[in-house]
C-alpha positions in Angstrom: -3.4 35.0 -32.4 -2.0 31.3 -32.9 -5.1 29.2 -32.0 -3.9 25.9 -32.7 -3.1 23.5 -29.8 0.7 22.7 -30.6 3.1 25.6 -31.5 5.3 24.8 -34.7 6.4 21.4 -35.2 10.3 22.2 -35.4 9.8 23.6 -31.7 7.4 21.1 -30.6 10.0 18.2 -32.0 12.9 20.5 -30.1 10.8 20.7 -26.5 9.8 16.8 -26.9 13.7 15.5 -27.2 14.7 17.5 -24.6 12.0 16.4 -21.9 12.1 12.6 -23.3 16.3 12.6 -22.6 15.9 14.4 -19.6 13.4 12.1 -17.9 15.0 9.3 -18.7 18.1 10.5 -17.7 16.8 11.0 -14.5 14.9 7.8 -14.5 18.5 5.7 -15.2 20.5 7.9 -12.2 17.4 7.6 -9.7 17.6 3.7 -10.9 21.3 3.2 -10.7 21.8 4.6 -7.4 18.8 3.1 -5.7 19.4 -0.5 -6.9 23.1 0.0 -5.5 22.0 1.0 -2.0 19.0 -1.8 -2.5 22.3 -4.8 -3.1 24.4 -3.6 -0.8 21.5 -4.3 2.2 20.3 -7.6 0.7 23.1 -9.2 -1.2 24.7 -10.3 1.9 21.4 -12.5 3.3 21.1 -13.7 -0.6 25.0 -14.9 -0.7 24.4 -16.6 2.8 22.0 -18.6 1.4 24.3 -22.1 0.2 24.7 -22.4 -3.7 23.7 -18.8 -4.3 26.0 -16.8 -6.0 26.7 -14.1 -8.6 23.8 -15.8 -10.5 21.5 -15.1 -8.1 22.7 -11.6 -7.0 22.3 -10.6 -11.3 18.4 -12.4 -10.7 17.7 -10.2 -7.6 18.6 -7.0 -9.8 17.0 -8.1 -12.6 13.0 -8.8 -10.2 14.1 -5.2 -8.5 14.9 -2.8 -11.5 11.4 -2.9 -12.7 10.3 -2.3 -9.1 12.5 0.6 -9.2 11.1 2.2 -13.0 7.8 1.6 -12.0 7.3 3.2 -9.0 9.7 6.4 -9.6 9.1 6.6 -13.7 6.1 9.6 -12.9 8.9 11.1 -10.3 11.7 11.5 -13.3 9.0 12.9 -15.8 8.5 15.2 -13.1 12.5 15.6 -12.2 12.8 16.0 -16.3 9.6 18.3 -17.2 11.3 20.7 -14.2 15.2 20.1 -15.7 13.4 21.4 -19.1 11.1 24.0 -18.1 14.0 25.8 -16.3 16.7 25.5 -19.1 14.4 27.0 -21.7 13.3 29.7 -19.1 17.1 30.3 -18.5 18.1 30.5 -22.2 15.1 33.1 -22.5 13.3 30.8 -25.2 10.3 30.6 -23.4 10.2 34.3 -23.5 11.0 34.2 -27.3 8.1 31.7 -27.5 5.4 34.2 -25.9 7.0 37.2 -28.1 6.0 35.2 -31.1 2.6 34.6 -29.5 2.9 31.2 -28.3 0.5 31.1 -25.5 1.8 28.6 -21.8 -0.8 26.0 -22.8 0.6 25.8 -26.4 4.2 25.8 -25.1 3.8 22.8 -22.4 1.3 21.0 -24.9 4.0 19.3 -27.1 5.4 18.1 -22.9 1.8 16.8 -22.4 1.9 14.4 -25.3 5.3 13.2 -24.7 4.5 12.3 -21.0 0.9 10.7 -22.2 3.8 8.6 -24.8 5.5 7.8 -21.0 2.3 7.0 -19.6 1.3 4.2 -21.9 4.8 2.6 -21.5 4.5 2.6 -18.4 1.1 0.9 -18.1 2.3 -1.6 -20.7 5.5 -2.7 -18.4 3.4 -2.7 -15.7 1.8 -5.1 -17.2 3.9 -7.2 -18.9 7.0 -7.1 -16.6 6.3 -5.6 -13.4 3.3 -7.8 -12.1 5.7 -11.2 -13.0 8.5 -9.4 -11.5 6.6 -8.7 -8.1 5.5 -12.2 -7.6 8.3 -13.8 -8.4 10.5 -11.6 -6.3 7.6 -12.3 -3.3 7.8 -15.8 -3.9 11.3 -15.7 -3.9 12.0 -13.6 -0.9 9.4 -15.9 1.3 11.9 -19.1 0.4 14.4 -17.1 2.3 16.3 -16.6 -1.2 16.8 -20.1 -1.5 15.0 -22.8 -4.3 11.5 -21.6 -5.0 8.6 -24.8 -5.3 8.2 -25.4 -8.8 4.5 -24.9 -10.2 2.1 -22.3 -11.7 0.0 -19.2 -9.7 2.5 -19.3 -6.5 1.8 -17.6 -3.7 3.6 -16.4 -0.2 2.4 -15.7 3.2 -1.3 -17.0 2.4 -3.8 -17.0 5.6 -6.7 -18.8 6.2 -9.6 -18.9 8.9 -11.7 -21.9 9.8 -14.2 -21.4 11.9 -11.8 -20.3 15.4 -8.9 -22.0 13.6 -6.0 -19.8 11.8 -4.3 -21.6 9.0 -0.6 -20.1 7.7 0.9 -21.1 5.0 3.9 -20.7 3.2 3.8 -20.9 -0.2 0.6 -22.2 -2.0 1.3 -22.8 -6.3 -1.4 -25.1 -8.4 -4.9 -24.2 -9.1 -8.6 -26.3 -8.5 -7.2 -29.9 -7.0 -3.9 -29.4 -8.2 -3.0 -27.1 -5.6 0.0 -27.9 -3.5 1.0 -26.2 0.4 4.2 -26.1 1.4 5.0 -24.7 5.3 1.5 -25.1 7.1 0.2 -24.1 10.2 -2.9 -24.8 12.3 -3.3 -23.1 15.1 -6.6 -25.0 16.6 -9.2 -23.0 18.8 -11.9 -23.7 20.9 -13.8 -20.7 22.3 -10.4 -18.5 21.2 -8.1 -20.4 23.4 -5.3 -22.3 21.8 -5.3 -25.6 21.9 -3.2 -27.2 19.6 -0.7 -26.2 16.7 -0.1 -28.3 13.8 3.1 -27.9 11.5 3.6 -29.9 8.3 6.0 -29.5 5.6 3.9 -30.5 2.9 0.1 -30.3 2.4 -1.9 -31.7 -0.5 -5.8 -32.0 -1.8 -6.9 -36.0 -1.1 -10.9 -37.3 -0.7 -11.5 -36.4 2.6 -9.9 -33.2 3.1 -6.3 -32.3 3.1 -2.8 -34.6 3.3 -0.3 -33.1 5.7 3.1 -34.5 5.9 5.2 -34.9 7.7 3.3 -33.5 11.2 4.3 -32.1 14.4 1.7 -32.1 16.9 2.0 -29.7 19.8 -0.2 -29.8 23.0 -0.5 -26.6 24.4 -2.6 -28.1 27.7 0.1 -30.6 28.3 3.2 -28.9 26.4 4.3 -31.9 24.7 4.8 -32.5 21.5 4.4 -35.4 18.6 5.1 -36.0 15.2 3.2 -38.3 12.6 3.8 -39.3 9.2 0.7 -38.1 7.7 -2.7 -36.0 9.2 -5.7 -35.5 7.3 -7.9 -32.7 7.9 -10.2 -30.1 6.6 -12.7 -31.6 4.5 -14.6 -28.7 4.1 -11.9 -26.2 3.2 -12.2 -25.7 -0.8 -9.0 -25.1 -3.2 -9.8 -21.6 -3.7 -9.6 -20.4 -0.2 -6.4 -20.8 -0.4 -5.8 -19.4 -3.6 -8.1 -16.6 -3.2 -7.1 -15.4 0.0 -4.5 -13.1 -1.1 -4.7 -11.5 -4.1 -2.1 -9.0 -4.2 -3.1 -6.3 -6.9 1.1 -5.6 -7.3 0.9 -9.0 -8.9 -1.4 -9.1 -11.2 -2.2 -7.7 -14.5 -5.5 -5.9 -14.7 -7.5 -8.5 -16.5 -6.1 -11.3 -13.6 -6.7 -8.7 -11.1 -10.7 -8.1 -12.7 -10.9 -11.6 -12.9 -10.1 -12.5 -9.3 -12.6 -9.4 -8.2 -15.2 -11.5 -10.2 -14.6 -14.7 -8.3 -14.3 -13.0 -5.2 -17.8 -10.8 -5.6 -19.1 -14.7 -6.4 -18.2 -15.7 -2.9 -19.7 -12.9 -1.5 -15.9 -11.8 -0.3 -15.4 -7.8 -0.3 -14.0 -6.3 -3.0 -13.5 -2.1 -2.5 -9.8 -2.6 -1.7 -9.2 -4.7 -4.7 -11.1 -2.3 -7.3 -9.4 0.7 -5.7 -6.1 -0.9 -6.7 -7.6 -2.3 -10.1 -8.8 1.2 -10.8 -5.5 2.9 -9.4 -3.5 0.5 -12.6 -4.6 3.1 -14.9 -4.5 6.0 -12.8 -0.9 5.7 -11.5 0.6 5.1 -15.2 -1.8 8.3 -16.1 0.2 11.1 -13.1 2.9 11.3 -15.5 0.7 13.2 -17.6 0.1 16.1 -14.4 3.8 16.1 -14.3 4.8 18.7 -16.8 1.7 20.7 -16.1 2.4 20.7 -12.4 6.3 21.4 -13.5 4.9 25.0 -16.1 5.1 27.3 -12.9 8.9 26.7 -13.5 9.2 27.8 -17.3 7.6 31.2 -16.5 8.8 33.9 -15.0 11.6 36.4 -16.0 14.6 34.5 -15.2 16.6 37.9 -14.1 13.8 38.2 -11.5 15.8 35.8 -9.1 12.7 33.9 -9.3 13.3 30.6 -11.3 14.6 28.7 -8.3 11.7 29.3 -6.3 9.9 28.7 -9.5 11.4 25.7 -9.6 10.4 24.6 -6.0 6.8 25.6 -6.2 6.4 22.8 -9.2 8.7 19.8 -7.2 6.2 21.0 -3.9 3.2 20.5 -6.3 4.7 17.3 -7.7 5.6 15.8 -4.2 1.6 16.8 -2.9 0.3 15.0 -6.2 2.4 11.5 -4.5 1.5 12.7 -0.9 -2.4 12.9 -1.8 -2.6 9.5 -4.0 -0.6 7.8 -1.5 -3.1 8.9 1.2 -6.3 8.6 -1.2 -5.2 4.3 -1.7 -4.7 4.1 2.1 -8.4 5.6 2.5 -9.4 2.8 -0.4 -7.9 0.3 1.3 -9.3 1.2 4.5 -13.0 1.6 2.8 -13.4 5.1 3.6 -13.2 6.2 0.0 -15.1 4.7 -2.7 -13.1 2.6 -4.7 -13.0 5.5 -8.0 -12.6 8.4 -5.8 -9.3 6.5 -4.1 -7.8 6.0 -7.6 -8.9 8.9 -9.5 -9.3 11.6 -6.7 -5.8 13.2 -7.0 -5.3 13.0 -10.4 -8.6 14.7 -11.0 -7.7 17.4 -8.0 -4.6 18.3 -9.1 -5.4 19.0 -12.5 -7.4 21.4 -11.6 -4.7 22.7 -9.3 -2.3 23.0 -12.2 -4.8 24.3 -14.5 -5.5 27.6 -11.7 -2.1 27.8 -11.4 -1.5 27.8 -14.8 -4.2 30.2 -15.9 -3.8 32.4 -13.1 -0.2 33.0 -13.4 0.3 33.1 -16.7 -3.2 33.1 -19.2 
């Protein structure tokens, strides 16, 4: 009996090549055709924007493609573990593999490295490409496409709450007293009835509070409205309630994204959604490895049986559960009704063990 983990090395070098050009084959198709479909609905608002051009259309493919590898990279190792599994099944070298005593776990193991080798590329763009490319492309689509505000750590669509007052703004960049507002809006309260709404262009940190400018004042009592040069206000609203009231886990790496729980756990500001994404950064690079192992139900099987196809289904059904259940597990996180660990590691942990029954069941 061969009790070593890998079969030969010729056939583990052989199983390897094909499942590492078949994923990424898929990967490049599923990536081609998406960003097409993706520029042919957007390019039309970005052209309409005046000065943009074919610049700026080559800059919006360039923030979506690694959108695109990132979310469906696990999907292709899936699409390419399947494409695999069935050609060797159909070319009867898996059953030439088991004839020699090769036993399924040893046949999918060499798959299994290869896709933990996908899986650590795939954490290491997420972190060096992806998270830039998400807030950037935010930033970028909350200026309407058009010039985005020079400075450092911007954000879009930021929302603050003073006392019965709602603050929007825009686009926040700058850190500590630096930090700069651009597009705010107070909507002033008293006893939750509106009162007044404030719109400035421009806000800045001054002693005292905050610098609007330029203001338009609207009365909601008496319906008219007013404009002033400048309007101080806020004094007690720090810097980092505006910087820290949306941290967007898609846009940070995962030592940012620990380092803004920190500071938020300091200011006594909940944290379960944040560490269910923070936890989820290594989880969701780590599915690929499931892939192949949720794919072996295809690479057994006579294939005169008739039975490869359905084969073939069973793994893509596993494989499409697996995104289902973490999709629905991160939701749960978010929503606080899973612990933050469970949300992120819950699937992956489930259907292992679902591939493993399957596995051993079928074919141990």
């Amino acid at each position: 009996m061969n009790l070593s983990f890998f079969p030969s090395r010729p056939i583990a070098l052989y199983m390897a090549r094909l499942f590492i050009t078949r994923s990424l084959a898929m990967l490049a198709a599923l990536v081609v055709v998406l960003m097409t479909l993706d520029l042919l609905g957007n390019s039309g608002d970005i052209l309409a924007v005046p000065g943009n051009g074919d610049a700026e259309l080559w800059r919006y493919v360039g923030l979506r493609v690694p959108q695109l590898i990132n979310r469906f990279l696990p999907f292709s190792v899936l699409l390419g573990a399947l494409i695999t599994l069935v050609g060797l099944n159909q070319n009867s070298e898996i059953v030439s593999m088991k004839a020699a005593g090769i036993s399924a776990h040893q046949i999918i193991a060499p798959l299994i490295l290869t896709a933990a080798l996908f899986a650590a590329a795939h954490f290491a763009f997420n972190e060096r490409i992806v998270t830039r490319a998400n807030a950037a492309f935010d930033v970028w689509e909350a200026a309407d496409w058009g010039p985005v505000p020079e400075g450092s750590n911007v954000q879009s669509n930021v929302a603050v709450v003073r006392g019965d007052d709602l603050i929007f703004v825009r686009q926040v960049s700058g850190h500590g007293d630096s930090v700069r507002l651009t597009g705010v809006t107070v909507y002033e309260r008293e006893g939750g009835t509106m009162r007044r709404i404030v719109t400035a262009e421009q806000g800045q940190r001054v002693p005292g509070g905050w610098r609007l400018s330029p203001v338009t004042l609207f009365n909601v009592d008496t319906g008219q409205q007013g404009r002033m040069a400048a309007l101080t206000f806020g004094p007690d609203i720090r810097p980092d309630q505006f910087t820290l009231a949306r941290v967007d886990p898609d846009e940070q790496s995962f030592g940012t994204l620990r380092q803004s729980i920190s500071e938020l756990r300091a200011v006594n500001r909940p944290v379960e959604s944040l560490e269910a994404n923070l936890w989820r950064k290594i989880a969701s690079p780590m599915s690929s490895i499931l892939m192949p192992l949720l794919g072996a139900v295809a690479a057994f099987g006579l294939a005169r049986s008739g039975q490869v196809l359905v084969r073939a289904v069973i793994g893509m059904a596993l494989g499409f559960a697996y995104f289902v259940a973490d999709n629905f597990a991160l939701a749960m996180g978010n929503f606080g009704a899973y612990p933050p660990f469970l949300a992120a590691w819950g699937p992956f942990l489930l259907f292992f063990l679902v591939g493993e029954t399957v596995l051993i069941r079928t074919e141990e």
